[in-house]
N, C-alpha and C positions, 0 to 999 in steps of 0.2 A: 527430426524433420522427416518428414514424408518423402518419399520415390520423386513425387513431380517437382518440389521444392530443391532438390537434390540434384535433381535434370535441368532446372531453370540457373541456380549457380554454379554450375558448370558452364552453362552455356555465356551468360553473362561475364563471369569470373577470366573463362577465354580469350572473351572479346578484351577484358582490359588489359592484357598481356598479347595482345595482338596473334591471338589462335582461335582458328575457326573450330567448330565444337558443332559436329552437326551429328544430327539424329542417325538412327542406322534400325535398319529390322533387324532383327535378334535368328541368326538361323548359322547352320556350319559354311554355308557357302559365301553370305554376308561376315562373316569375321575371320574369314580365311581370306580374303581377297585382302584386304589394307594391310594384315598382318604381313602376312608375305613380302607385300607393296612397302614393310617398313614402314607403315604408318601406325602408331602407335589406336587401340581403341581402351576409352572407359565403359565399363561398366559401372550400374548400377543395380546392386543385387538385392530382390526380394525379400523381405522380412522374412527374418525364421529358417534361412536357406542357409548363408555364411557366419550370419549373427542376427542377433535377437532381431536388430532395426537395419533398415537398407543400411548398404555402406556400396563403395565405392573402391575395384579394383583395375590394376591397368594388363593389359594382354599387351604384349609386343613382339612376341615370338611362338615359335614354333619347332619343339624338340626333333632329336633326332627318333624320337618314337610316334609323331606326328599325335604328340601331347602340348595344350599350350602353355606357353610361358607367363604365369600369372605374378603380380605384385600388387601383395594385400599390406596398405602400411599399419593392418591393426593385427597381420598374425605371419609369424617368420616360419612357420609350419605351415601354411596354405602357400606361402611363398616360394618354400621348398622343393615342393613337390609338382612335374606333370598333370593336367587338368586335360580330360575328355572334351570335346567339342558339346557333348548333351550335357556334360554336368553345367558345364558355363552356360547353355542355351536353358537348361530350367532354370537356376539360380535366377537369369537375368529377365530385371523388369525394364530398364532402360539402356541403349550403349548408344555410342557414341563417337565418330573417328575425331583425332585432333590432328592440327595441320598450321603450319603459318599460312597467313593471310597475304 
């Protein structure tokens, strides 16, 4: 599935579990604000960046080395490890904050 395809069932997918899934600019100061706020954000990351085809990781935190907290459920080594504010802002083609409704 393509990047937009991937952003539309999220966004749908949310609603039927009663979560809002709304769009977000891709920058450090836009993924730092929810983070912190303890709102969870998805990404959706660019072909050829994390893996072959988009995929799809969650941020929800922020280390004590003010690296962020990523969860990729296709690699426990990307999981691992602190993530830069730019790697995750090139990687990403789509994100997303999630929230109940």
């Amino acid at each position: 599935a393509g990047v937009d395809t991937i952003g539309a069932f999220l966004q749908q997918g949310g609603t039927a579990f009663g979560l809002a899934v709304d769009p977000m600019i891709v920058d450090d100061r836009t993924l730092r604000h929810p983070i912190v706020s303890n709102v969870p954000v998805l990404v959706v990351t660019q072909p050829d960046t994390f893996a072959p085809t988009p995929s799809v990781v969650v941020l929800d935190d922020i280390d004590k080395d003010s690296r962020i907290v990523l969860h990729d459920p296709t690699s426990a080594s990307r999981s691992a490890k602190g993530w830069a504010f730019d790697d995750i802002t090139d990687a990403a083609a789509l994100a997303f904050t999630v929230h109940e409704v």
